[in-house]
C-alpha positions in Angstrom: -34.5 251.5 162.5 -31.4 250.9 160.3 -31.1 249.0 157.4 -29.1 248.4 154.0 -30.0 249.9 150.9 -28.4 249.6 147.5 -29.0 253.0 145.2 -26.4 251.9 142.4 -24.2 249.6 141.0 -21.3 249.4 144.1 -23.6 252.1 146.3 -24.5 250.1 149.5 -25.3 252.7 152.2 -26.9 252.0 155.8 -29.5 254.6 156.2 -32.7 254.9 158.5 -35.7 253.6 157.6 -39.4 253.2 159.2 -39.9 250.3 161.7 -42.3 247.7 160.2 -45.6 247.6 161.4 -48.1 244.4 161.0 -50.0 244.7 158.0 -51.6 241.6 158.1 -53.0 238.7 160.3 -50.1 236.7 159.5 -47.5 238.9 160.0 -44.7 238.8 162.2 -42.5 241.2 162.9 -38.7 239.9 164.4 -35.6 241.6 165.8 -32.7 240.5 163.7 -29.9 238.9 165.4 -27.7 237.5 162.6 -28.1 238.5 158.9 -25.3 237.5 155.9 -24.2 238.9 152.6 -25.2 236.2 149.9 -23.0 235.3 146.8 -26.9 236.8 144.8 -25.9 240.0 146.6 -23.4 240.7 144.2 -25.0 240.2 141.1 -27.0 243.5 141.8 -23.9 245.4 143.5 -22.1 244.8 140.0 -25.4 245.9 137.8 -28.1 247.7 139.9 -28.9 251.1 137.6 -29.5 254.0 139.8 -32.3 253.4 141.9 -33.5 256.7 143.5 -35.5 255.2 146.1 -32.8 252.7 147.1 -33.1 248.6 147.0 -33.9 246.6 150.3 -30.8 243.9 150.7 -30.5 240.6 152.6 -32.7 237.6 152.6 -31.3 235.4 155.2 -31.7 235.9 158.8 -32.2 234.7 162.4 -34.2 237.0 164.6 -36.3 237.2 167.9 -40.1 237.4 167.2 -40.7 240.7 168.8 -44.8 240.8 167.3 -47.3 238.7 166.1 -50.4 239.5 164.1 -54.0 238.0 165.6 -53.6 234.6 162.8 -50.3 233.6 164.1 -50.3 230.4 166.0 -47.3 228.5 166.5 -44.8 231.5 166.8 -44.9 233.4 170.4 -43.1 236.8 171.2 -39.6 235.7 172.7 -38.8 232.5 170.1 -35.9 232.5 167.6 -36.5 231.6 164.3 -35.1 231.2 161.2 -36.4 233.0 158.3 -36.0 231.2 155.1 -35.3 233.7 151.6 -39.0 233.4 150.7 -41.6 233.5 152.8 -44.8 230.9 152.2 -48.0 229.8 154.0 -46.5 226.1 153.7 -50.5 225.3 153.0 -50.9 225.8 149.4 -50.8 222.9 146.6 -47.7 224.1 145.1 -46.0 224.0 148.9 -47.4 220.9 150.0 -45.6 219.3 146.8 -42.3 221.4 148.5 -42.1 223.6 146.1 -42.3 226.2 148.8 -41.2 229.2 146.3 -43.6 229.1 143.9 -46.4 229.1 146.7 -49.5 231.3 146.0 -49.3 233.2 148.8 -45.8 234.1 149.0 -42.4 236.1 148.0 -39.3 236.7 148.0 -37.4 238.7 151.1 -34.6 241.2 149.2 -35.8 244.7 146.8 -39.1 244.7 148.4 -39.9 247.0 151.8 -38.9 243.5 153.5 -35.1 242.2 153.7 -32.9 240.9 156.0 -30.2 243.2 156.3 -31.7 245.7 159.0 -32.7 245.7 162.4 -36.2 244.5 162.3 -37.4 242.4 159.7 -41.1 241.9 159.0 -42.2 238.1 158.1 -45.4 237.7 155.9 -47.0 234.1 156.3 -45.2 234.0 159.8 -46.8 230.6 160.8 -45.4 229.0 157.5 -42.4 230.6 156.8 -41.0 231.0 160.1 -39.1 228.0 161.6 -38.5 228.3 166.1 -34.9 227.3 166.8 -35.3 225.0 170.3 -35.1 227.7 173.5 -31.3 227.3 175.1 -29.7 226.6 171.9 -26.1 227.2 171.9 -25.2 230.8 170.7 -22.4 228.8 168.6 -24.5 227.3 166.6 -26.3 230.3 165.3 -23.7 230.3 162.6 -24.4 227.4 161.1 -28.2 227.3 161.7 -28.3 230.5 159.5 -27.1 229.0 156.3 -30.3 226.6 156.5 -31.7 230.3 155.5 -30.2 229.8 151.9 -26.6 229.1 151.7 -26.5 225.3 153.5 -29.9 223.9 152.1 -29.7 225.6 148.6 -26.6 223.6 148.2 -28.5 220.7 149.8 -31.2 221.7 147.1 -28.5 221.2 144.0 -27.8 217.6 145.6 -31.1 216.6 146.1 -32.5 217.4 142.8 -29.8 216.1 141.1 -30.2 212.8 142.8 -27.0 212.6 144.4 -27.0 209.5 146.4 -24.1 206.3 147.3 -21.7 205.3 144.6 -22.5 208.4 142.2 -19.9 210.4 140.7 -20.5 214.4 141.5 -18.8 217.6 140.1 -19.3 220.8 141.8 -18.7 223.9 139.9 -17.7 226.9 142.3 -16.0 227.5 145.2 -18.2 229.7 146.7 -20.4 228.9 150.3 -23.2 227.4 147.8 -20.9 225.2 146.0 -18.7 224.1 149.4 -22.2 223.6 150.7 -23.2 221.3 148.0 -20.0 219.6 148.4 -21.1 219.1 152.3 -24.4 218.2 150.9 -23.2 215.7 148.7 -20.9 214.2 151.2 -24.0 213.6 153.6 -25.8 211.8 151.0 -22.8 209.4 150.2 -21.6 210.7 146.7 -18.8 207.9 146.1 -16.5 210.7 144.3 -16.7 214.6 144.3 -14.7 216.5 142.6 -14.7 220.7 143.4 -14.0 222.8 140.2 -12.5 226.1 142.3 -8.9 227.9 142.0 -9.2 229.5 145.4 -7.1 227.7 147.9 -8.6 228.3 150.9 -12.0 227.6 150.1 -11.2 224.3 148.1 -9.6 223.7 151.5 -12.7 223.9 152.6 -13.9 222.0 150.5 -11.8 219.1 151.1 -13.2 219.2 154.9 -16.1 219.3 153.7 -15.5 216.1 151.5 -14.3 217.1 148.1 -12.2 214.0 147.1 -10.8 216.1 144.2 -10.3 219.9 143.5 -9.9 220.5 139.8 -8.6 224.4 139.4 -8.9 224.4 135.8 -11.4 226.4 134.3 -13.3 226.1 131.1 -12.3 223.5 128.4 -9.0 222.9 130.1 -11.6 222.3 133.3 -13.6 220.2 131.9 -10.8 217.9 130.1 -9.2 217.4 133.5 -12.6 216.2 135.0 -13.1 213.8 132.0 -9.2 212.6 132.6 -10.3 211.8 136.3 -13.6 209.6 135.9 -12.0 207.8 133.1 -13.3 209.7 130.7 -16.9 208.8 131.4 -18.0 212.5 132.9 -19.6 212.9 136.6 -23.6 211.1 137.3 -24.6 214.6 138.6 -23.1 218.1 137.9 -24.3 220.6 140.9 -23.8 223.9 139.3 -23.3 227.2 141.7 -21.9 230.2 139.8 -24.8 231.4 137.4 -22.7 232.4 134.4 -22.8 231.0 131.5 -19.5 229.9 131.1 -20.3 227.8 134.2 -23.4 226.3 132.5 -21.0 225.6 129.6 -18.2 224.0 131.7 -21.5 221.8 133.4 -22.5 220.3 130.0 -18.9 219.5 129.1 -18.4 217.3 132.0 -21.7 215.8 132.5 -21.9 212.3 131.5 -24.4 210.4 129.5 -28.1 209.6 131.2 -26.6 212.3 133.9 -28.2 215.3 135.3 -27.0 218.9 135.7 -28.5 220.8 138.7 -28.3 224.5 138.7 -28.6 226.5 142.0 -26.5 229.6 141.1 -28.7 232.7 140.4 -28.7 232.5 136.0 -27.2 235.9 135.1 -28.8 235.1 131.6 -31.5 233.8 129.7 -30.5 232.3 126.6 -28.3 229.2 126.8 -27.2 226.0 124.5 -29.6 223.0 125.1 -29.6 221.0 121.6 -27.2 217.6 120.4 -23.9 219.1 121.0 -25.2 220.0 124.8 -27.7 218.4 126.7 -29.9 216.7 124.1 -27.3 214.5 122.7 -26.5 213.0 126.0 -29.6 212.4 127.2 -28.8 214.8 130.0 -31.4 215.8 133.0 -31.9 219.9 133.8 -33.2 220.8 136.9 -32.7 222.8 140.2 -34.0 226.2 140.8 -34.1 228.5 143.3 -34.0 226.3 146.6 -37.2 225.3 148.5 -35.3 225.7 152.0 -38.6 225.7 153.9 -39.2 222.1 152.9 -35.9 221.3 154.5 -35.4 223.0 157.5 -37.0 220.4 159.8 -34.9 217.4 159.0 -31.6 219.4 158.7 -32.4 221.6 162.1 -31.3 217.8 164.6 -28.0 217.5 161.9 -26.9 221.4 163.0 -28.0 221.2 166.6 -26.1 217.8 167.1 -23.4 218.3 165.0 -23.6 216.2 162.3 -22.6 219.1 159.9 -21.1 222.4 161.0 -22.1 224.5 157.6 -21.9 227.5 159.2 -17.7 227.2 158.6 -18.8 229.2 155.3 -18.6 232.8 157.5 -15.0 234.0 157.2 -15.7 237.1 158.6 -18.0 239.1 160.8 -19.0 242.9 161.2 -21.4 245.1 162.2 -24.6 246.4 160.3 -23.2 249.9 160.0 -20.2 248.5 158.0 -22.3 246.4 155.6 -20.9 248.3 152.3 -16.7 246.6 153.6 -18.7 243.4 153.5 -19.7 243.5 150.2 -16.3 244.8 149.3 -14.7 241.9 151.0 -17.0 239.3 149.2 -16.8 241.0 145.7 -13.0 241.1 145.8 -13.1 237.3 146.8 -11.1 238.5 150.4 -13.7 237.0 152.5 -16.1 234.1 151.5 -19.0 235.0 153.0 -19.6 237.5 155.8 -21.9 237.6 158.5 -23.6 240.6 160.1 -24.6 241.3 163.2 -27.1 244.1 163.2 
C-alpha cells in the first residue's frame, strides 16, 4: 500500500509500504477514505533531523473497516468510522474519567508503523477507539465529521476545559482550523464575547461565521493592549490558546484576566515557560488543556454534524490526492491553504 513518510526536515515523500496485518485481538484494520494534514504536521516538517527509516504521518482519518481481529465486537466489516488521533480501550480508569489519552492501553497514531496518511490504516483497541458513522450518511458531511478526529473537538477540548460557558468573555489566539474551531466551539457553548487574535483575512472571515464577535490582528504587546482596550481593560474570562509558541503563551497571559483561565490546545514547541507574579501567579490565573480527549466527545458532537448544527468541516480549503501529499504540506506551511484534505 501507499503511504506518507517524512525522512527530513521539508522531505515528505509517498512511498510503498507493507499492508497491515492484525496483530492483536483488538485490532482493526480500515481502508482510508479521507485523511487531513494537521497544523502538528508542520512542527516536524520544519524540525524532523534526517530520519533514515522515514516517519509515519497523519493521525486523523475516516475509513471503511475492511478486518476485524477475534475481540472486536461492536465494529463489523463494511462500517465507517472515525478514528480519533489516539487510539484507547475506552475501559481503563484514566478513560472512564475521559481522559482518553493517557489511557493504559493506548497511543498515539502519527511516527509509529500506524498513521493516517496511507491507504490502510491499522486501529489498535478497535472497539474503543473506533467510532461507526450511521450507514447512509451523506458523503457531504464526511468533511466535517472528520475534524471530530482532532481539528473540531480539540478546539471543543480548549473551550471546555477552560469553562467557556453564557456571558463569559473568550480570546482565541490563532487563526488556524484549531483556533476557528475553538471559536465555533465557543460560540456553541454561548461565550457572550469572542474575540479572534489572527492577521489572516480569510480565515478571521472565517472566523466571524463562525462567531468571532471581534478579530484583533495585532500581535504581541500591541495584541494584547488592543484586547485589554476592548473588554474595558478587564482582560477575557478564558484565553483558548492554539499556536504552541511561546510568544503565543506570552500574548495568553497578557490578556487573561484575573480569577481567569488559559487553556492551551496548540502542540507546546517548548518546555520552559514564565508561570510566577508577573504571569499567571499574580492573577490568580487557571492552566489547563492538553492534548484533546476527542474520544470522549465524539458521541454527543456526531447528532450536531449529522444534523447540521455546526458544519466544522468549512476548515478544508483545499483537497488532493494521496500521491500529492508533499503540495499539501507546502500549501499549509506557506499559509496558502488552511487545511487540506486528502483523499487517498
Amino acid at each position: 500500500m501507499r503511504a506518507t513518510l517524512m525522512y527530513n526536515a521539508g522531505d515528505v515523500r509517498v512511498e510503498d509500504v507493507p499492508e497491515p496485518s492484525i496483530q492483536h485481538p483488538t485490532d482493526a484494520i480500515i481502508r482510508v477514505t479521507y485523511a487531513c494534514v494537521c497544523g502538528s504536521d508542520l512542527h516536524p516538517y520544519h524540525s524532523l533531523e534526517e530520519t533514515p527509516e522515514g516517519r509515519r504521518m497523519g493521525h486523523e482519518a475516516i475509513g471503511v473497516v475492511e478486518q476485524v481481529g477475534d475481540a472486536v465486537e461492536r465494529l463489523a466489516v463494511g462500517d465507517t468510522v472515525i478514528v480519533p488521533f489516539a487510539w484507547s480501550d475506552n475501559t481503563c480508569a484514566f478513560c472512564r474519567d475521559g481522559v482518553t489519552t493517557s489511557c493504559v492501553h493506548g497511543g498515539f497514531f502519527d511516527g509509529a508503523s500506524s498513521a493516517t496518511q496511507a491507504e490502510q490504516l491499522l486501529v489498535p483497541q478497535a472497539d474503543g477507539t473506533a467510532v461507526v458513522i450511521p450507514a447512509g450518511t451523506d458523503e457531504a458531511l464526511m468533511p466535517s465529521l472528520l475534524t471530530l478526529s482532532d481539528v473540531y473537538l480539540t478546539g471543543y477540548h480548549a473551550a471546555h476545559t477552560g469553562g467557556v460557558e453564557a456571558g463569559k468573555t473568550v480570546v482565541v489566539i490563532g487563526d488556524g482550523a484549531v483556533g476557528l474551531s475553538a471559536v465555533l466551539a465557543s460560540s456553541q457553548l454561548g461565550a457572550e464575547t469572542i474575540i479572534l487574535m489572527g492577521r489572516h483575512e480569510a480565515r478571521t472571515d472565517l472566523g466571524r461565521e463562525f462567531g468571532a464577535t471581534h478579530v484583533v490582528a495585532e500581535r504581541g504587546d500591541a495584541g494584547v493592549r488592543k484586547v485589554l482596550e476592548l473588554t474595558g481593560g478587564e482582560g477575557a474570562h478564558v484565553v483558548l490558546e492554539a499556536v504552541g509558541h511561546l510568544p503565543a503563551y506570552e500574548q495568553a497571559y497578557g490578556v487573561v484576566r484575573p480569577g481567569g483561565t488559559i487553556s492551551r490546545v496548540g502542540v507546546p514547541q517548548y518546555e520552559d515557560a514564565p508561570v510566577g507574579f508577573s504571569s499567571l501567579f499574580g492573577k490568580n490565573a487557571t492552566l489547563t488543556g492538553g492534548p484533546a480527549t476527542v474520544r470522549a466527545y465524539i458521541e454527543a458532537a456526531l447528532p450536531q454534524v449529522l444534523d447540521g448544527t455546526i458544519t466544522p468541516g468549512k476548515v478544508f480549503d483545499r483537497e488532493l490526492p494521496l500521491s500529492e501529499i508533499a503540495e499539501a504540506y507546502r500549501l499549509m506551511d506557506s499559509r496558502e491553504a488552511l487545511k487540506v484534505l486528502i483523499r487517498p
